[in-house]
C-alpha positions in Angstrom: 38.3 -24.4 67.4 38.9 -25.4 64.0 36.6 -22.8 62.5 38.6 -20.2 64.4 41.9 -21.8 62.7 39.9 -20.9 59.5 38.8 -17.7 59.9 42.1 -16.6 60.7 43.8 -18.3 58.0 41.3 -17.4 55.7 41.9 -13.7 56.5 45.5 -14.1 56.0 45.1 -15.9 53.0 43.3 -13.2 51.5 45.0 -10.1 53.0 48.5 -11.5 51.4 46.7 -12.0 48.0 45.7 -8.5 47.9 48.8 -7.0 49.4 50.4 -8.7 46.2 48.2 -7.1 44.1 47.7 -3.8 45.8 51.0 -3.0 48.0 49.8 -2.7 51.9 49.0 1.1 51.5 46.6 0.2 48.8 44.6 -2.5 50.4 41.8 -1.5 53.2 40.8 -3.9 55.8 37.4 -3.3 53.7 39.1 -5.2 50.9 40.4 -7.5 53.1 37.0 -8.7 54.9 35.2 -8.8 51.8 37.9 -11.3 49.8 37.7 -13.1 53.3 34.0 -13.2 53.7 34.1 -12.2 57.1 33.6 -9.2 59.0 35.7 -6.4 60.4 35.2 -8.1 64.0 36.9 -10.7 62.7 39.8 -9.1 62.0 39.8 -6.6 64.7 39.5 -9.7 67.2 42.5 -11.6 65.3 44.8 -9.0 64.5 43.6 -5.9 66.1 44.9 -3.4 63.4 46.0 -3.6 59.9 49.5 -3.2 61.0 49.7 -6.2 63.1 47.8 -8.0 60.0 50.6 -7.3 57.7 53.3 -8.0 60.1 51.3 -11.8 61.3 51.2 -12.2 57.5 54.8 -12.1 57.3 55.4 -14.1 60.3 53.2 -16.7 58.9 55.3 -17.6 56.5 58.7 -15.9 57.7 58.3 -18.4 61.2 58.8 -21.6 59.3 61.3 -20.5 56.6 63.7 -19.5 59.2 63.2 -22.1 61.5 64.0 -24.7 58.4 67.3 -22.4 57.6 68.6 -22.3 60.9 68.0 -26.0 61.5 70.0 -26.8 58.2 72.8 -24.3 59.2 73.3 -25.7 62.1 73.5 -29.3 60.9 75.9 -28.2 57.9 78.3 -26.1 60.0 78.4 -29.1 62.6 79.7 -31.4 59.5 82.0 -29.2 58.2 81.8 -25.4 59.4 84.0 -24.3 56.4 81.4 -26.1 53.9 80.2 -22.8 51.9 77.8 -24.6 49.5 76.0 -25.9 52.1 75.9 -23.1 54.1 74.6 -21.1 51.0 72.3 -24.1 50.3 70.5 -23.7 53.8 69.9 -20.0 53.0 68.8 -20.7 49.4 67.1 -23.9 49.5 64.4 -22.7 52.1 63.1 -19.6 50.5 63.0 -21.0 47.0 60.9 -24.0 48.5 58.6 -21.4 49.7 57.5 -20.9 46.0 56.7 -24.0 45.5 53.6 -23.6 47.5 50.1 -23.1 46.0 49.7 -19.6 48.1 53.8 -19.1 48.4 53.6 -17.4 45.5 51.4 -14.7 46.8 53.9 -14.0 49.7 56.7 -13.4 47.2 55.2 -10.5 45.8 54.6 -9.2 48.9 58.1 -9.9 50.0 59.2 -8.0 46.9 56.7 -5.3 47.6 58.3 -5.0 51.0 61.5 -4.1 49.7 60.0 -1.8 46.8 57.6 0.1 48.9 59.7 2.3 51.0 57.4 1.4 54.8 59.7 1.4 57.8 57.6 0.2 60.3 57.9 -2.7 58.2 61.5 -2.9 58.1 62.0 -2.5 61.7 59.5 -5.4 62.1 61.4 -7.5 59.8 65.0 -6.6 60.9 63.6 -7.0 64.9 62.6 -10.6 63.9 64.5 -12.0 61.2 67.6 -9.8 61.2 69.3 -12.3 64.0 68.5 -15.5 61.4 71.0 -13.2 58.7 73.4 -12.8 61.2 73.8 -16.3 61.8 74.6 -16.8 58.4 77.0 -14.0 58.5 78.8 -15.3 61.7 78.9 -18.9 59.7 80.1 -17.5 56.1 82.6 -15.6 57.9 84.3 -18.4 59.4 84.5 -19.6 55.9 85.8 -16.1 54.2 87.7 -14.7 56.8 89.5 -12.2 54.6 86.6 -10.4 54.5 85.8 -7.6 56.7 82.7 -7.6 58.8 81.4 -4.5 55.9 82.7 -6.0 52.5 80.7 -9.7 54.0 77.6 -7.4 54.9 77.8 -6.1 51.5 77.9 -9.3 49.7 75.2 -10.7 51.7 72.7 -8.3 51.2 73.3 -8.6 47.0 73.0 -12.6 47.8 69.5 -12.3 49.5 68.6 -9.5 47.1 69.3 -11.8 44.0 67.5 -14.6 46.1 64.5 -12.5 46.2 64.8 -11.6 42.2 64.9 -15.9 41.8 62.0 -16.3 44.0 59.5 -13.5 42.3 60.7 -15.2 39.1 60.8 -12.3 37.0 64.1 -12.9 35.5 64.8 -13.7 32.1 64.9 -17.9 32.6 61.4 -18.7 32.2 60.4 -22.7 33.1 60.8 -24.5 30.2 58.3 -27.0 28.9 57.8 -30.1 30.6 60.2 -29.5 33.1 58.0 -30.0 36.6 58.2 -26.4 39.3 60.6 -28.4 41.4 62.9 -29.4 39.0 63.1 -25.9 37.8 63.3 -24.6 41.2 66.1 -26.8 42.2 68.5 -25.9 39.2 67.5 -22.0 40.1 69.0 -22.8 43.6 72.0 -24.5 41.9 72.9 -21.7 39.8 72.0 -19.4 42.3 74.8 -21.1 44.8 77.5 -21.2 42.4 77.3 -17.4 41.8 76.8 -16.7 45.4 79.7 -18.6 46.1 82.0 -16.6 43.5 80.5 -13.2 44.7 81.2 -14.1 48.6 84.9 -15.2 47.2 85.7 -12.3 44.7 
């Protein structure tokens, strides 16, 4: 069992490296086997296309991140449902953590490459699984902001989760600074990145 855990992960591993480097039009399954060291049965009997390989990539990581911001959502809005900063935090806090991770880095760029590359199968796979965990956040933030309409929160949402993704590729201008460790650095990008959410959902 276990070596069928690793083949599978192994693949995965490997597809999402090169879909960093290559964008998912530019990457074969040829590519893909060879940086795995398997063969193209393995992936045909793990994934059956490179479609679904792209997509189980996402959910890979996608699966866990949203189940860890809708657990802390749902704890914060049962303490206080018109606590913003923690609402934000439970959006933030997850996805930042996700960079943290030795191969979470690798996914970023992919998540970024998502947005840049203009594939719609893609979208509708990620809006038909994750777009209910942004309406959650909506339905709680509005609660909060109810002066906004149900378009102007949209809005603002979609420049918080873009600016989110901008802090997790880290290609901004605030570069780590010596000496201070990734998670220190990650945790003062989530700070900042809270306090200007929180004026832009408020303007």
């Amino acid at each position: 069992m276990t070596n069928h855990f690793n083949t599978k992960e192994r693949i995965l591993h490997a597809a999402e490296d090169l879909f960093a480097q290559h964008g998912f039009a530019g990457t074969s399954l040829r590519q893909v086997t060879s940086r795995a060291d398997v063969n193209i049965a393995a992936v045909n009997y793990h994934f059956g296309s490179k479609e679904n390989l792209v997509h189980e990539v996402f959910k890979h990581r996608m699966d866990e991140m949203s189940e860890k911001r809708l657990s802390a959502l749902s704890e914060c809005v049962a303490k206080d449902p018109a606590d913003l900063h923690g609402i934000l935090l439970a959006f933030i806090q997850p996805a930042l953590a996700l960079t943290m991770d030795r191969h979470g880095a690798s996914f970023v760029r992919v998540l970024a490459r998502a947005y840049a590359e203009k594939n719609d199968g893609l979208r509708n796979f990620l809006s038909e699984n994750y777009g209910q965990v942004l309406r959650e956040f909506a339905k709680a933030i509005a609660v909060c902001l109810p002066q906004l309409s149900k378009e102007e929160l949209y809005w603002r949402m979609d420049f918080t989760a873009g600016a989110l993704t901008y802090a997790m590729a880290d290609f901004g201008l605030i570069r780590r600074q010596p000496g201070v460790t990734e998670k220190a650095h990650c945790e003062k990008a989530a700070q900042h990145l809270i306090a200007f959410a929180q004026a832009g959902l408020k303007a």
